[in-house]
C-alpha positions as CSV (number, residue, x, y, z in Angstrom):
1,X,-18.4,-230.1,-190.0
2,X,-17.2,-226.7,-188.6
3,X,-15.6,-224.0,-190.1
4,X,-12.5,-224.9,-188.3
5,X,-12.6,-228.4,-189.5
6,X,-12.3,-227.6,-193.2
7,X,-10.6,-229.7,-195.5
8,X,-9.2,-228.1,-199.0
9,X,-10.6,-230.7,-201.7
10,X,-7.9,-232.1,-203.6
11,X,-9.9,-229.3,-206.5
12,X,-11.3,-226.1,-206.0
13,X,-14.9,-225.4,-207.5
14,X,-17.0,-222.1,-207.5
15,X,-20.3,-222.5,-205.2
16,X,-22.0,-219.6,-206.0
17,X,-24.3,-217.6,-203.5
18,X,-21.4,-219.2,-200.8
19,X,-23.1,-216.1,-198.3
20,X,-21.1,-212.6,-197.8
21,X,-22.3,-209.9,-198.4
22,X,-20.5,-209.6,-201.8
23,X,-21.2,-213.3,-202.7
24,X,-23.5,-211.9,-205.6
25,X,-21.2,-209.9,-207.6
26,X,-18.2,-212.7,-206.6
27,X,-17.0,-215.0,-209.7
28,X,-13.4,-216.6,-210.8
29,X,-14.1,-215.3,-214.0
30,X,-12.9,-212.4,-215.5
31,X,-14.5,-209.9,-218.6
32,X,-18.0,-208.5,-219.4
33,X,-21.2,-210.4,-218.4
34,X,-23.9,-207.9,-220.0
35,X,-24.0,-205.1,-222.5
36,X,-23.5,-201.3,-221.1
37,X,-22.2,-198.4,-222.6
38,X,-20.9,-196.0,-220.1
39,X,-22.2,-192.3,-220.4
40,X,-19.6,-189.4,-221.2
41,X,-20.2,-185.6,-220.0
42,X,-18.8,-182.8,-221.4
43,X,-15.3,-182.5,-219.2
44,X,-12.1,-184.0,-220.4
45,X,-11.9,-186.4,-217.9
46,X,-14.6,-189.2,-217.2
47,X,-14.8,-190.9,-213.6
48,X,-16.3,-193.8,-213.2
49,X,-16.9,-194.9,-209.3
50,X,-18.4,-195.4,-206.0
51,X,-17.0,-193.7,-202.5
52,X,-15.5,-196.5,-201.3
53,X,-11.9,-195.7,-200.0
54,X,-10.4,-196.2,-203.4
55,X,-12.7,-194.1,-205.2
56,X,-12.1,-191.5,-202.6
57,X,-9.0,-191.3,-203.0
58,X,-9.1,-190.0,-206.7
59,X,-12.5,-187.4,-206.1
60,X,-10.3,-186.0,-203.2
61,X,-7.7,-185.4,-205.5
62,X,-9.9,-184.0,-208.2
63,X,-11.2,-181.4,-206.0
64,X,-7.8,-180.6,-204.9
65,X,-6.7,-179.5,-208.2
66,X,-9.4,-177.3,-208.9
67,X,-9.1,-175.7,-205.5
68,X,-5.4,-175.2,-206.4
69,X,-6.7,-173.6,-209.8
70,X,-6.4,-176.3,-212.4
71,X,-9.7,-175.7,-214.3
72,X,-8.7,-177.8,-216.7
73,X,-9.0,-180.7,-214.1
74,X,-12.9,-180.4,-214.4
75,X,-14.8,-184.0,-214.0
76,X,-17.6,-185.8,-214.4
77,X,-18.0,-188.4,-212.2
78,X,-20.4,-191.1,-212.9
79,X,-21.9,-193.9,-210.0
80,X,-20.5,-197.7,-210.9
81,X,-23.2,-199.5,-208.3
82,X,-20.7,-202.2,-207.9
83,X,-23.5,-204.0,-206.0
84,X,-25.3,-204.7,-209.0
85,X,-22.8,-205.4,-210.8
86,X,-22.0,-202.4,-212.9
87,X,-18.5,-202.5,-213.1
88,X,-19.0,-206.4,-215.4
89,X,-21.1,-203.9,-218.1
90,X,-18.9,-204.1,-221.5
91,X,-18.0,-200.3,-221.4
92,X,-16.4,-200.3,-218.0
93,X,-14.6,-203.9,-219.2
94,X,-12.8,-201.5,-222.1
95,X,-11.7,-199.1,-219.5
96,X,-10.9,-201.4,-216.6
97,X,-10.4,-205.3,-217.5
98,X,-10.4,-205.8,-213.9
99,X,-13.9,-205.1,-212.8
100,X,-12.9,-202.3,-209.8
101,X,-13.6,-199.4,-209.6
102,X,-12.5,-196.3,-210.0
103,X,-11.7,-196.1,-213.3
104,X,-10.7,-192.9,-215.7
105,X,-10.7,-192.4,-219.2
106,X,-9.1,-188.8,-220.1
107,X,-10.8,-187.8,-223.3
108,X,-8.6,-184.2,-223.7
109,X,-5.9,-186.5,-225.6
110,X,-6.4,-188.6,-229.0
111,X,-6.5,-191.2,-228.7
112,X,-7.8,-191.4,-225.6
113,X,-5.8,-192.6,-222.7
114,X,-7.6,-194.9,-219.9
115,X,-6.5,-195.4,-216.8
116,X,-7.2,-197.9,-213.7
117,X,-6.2,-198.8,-210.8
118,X,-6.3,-195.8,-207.8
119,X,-2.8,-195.6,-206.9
120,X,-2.0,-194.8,-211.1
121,X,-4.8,-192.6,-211.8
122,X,-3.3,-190.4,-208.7
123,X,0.2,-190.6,-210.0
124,X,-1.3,-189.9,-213.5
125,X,-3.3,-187.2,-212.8
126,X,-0.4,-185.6,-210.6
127,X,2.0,-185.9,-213.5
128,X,-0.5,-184.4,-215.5
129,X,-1.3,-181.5,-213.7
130,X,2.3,-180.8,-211.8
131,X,1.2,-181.1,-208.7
132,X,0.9,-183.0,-204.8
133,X,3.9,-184.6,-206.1
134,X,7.3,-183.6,-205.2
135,X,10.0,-183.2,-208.0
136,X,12.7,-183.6,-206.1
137,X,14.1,-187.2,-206.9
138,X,14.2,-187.7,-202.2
139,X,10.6,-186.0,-202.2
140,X,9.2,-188.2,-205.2
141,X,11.1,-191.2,-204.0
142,X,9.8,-191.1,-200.7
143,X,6.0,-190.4,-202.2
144,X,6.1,-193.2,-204.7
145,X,7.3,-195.1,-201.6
146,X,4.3,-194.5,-199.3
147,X,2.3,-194.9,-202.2
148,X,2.4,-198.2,-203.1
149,X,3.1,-199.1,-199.7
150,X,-0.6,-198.2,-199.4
151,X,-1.1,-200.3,-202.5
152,X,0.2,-203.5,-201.1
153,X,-1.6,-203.1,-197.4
154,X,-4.6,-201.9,-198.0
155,X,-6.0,-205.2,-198.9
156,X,-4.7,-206.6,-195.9
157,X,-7.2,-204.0,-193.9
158,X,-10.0,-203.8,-196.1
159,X,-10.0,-207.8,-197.9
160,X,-8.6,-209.2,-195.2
161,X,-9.3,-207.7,-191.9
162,X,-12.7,-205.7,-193.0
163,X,-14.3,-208.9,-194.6
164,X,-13.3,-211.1,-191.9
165,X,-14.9,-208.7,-189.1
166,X,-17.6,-207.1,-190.8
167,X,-18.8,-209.0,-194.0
168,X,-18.0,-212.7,-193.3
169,X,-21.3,-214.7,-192.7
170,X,-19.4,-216.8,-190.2
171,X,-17.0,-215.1,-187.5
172,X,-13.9,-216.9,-187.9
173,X,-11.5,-216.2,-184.5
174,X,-8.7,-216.7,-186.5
175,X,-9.1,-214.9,-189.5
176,X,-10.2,-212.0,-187.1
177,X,-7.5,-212.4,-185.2
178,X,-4.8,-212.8,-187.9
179,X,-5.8,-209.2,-189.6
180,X,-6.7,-207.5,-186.3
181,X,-3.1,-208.1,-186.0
182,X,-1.7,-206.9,-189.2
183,X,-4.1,-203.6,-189.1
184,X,-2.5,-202.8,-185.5
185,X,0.9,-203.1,-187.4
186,X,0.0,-201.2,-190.2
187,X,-1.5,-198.6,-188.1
188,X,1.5,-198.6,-185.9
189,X,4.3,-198.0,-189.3
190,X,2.3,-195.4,-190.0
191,X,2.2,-193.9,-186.3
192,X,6.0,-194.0,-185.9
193,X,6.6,-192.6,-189.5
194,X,4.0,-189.5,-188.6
195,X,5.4,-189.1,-185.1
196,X,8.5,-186.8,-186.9
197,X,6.7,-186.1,-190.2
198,X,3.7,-183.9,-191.0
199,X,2.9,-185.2,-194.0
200,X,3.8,-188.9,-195.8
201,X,6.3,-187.4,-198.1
202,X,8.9,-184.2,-197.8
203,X,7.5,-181.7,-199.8
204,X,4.2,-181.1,-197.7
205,X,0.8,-182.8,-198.9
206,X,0.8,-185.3,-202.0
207,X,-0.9,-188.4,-203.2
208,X,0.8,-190.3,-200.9
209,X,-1.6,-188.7,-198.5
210,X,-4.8,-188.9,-200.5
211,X,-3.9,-192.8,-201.1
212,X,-3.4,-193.4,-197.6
213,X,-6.0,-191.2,-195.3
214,X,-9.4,-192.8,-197.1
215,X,-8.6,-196.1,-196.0
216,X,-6.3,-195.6,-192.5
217,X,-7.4,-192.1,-191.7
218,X,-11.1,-193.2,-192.0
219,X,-10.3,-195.8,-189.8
220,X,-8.8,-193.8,-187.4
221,X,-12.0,-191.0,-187.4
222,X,-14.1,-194.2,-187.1
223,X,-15.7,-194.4,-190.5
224,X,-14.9,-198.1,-191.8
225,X,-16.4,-201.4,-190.3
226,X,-17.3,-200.2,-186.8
227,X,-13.7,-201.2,-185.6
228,X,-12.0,-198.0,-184.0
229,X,-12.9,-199.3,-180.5
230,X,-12.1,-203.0,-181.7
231,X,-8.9,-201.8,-183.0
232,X,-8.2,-198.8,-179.9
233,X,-7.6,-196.5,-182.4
234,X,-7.0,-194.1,-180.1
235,X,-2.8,-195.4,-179.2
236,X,-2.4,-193.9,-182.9
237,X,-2.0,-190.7,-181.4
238,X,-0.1,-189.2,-184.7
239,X,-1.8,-191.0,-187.3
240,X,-5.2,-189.4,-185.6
241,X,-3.4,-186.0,-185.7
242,X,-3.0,-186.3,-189.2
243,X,-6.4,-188.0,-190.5
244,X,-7.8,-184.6,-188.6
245,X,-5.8,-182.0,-190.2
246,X,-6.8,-183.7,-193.7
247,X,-10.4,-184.3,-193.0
248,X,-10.5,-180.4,-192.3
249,X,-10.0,-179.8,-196.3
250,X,-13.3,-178.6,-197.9
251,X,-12.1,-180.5,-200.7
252,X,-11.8,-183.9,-199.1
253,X,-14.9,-182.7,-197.9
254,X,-16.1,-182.3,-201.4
255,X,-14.5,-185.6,-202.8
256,X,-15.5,-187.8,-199.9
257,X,-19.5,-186.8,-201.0
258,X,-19.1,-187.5,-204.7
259,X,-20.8,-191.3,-205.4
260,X,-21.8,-191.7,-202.5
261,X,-24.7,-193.5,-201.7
262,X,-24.2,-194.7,-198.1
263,X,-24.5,-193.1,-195.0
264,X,-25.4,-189.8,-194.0
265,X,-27.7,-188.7,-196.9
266,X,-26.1,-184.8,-196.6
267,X,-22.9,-186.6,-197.5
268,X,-24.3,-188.2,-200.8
269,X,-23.9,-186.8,-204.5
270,X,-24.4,-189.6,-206.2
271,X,-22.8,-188.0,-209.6
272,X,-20.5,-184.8,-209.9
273,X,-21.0,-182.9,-213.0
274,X,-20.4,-178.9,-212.2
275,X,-18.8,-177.6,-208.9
276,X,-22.5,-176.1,-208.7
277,X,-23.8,-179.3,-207.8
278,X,-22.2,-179.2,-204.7
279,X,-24.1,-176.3,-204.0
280,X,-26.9,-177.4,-205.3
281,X,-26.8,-180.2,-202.8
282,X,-25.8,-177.8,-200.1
283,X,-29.3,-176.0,-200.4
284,X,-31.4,-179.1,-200.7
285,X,-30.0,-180.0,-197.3
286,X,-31.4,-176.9,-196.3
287,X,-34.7,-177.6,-197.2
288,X,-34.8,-181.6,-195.3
């Protein structure tokens, strides 16, 4: 029997190990499978992640605020290997029932406040702070809009399209196909909206921005799955303008190294304690 010539059994049960490359950490099962206290640093706010677009988004933001001046926006950021299974340890369970990273607890309150899911801890931390969110109730409207508009497609492009095309053990036309095709739409709202806006939201750069550009801007500059050719990235004319303009920040810069373990290794910084360690890992670069 074929991939195409499945049949659904009448009821569904787990095969473990089914291949992927995620099929280790994969399970129907929710809540902690081992004992693991999380460490805490001495900042008010304790990050808990890997650079994958979602954790991106809120180390981009981080170091946005501090560039702005909010020094009471310092972090530490600690490394969730969610390859081996880090993010099932009991003390990330507290913080994050859901297993994904990133999460934050904010230890400058009692008690303290956690906080998961991306697309809140941005609109948390921008509430917090005052800032990268409009006040205006058509600027914050609009934000909030784009937001978790980026919420609700990203897992089309990254579950759906990015697993089918570059983690599936089995290339399935179809699947391919299907989220090609709902990537190329995506891609394309976001072309048209950017064609006669600068930014996401009115009001200049927000979290709408940060949300979107580590998943669609990255895909755009050619940094997820490999695809940009697959996908002719390139027709995205505005989108590509405005991944550019933000990749130019030296604090998406900053946020895209921290837990990072992939890729270029003058890119990685596995855990952010002290805006020294990015120099720090500026001069070890120096001497590779």
């Amino acid at each position: 029997m074929t991939d195409t010539e499945y049949t659904p059994p009448k009821i569904w049960r787990w095969e473990p190990g089914n291949g992927g490359r995620f099929a280790n950490i994969n399970r129907p099962t929710a809540g902690a499978t081992h004992d693991q206290a999380l460490p805490v640093g001495a900042h008010p706010h304790q990050l808990y992640s890997l650079a994958t677009p979602n954790g991106v988004k809120v180390t981009v933001l981080f170091e946005e605020l501090l560039a702005l001046g909010h020094r009471d926006a310092e972090y530490d950021a600690w490394l969730i290997r969610i390859g081996e299974g880090d993010q099932f340890g009991s003390g990330f369970v507290e913080i994050n029932p859901n297993s994904k990273i990133p999460a934050l607890l904010d230890r400058s309150v009692e008690p303290h406040i956690r906080v998961f899911e991306s697309g809140s801890i941005l609109l948390y931390l921008a509430e917090k702070f005052g800032a990268f969110l409009p006040t205006d109730q058509h600027g914050r409207t609009e934000c909030m809009n784009w937001l978790f508009w980026q919420m609700g497609s990203a897992p089309y492009l990254g579950g759906g399209f990015g697993h089918f095309y570059a983690y599936a053990p089995v290339k399935i036309k179809y699947c391919i196909d299907r989220f090609a095709m709902e990537a190329k739409r995506q891609l394309d709202v976001l072309d048209r909206h950017l064609a006669e806006h600068e930014w996401m939201a009115g009001g200049g750069y927000s979290i709408a921005d940060m949300a979107i550009w580590p998943w669609y801007g990255q895909l755009v500059l050619g940094r997820l799955y490999e695809a940009a050719e697959f996908l002719q990235v390139e027709e995205y004319v505005h989108v590509m303008r405005w991944a550019t303009t933000i990749d130019a920040r030296p604090a998406v810069s900053r946020g895209r190294m921290v837990n990072r373990t992939f890729g270029e290794p003058s890119m990685q910084l596995h855990e952010r304690h002290e805006p020294s360690d990015f120099e720090r890992r500026t001069q070890d670069r120096v001497g590779e």
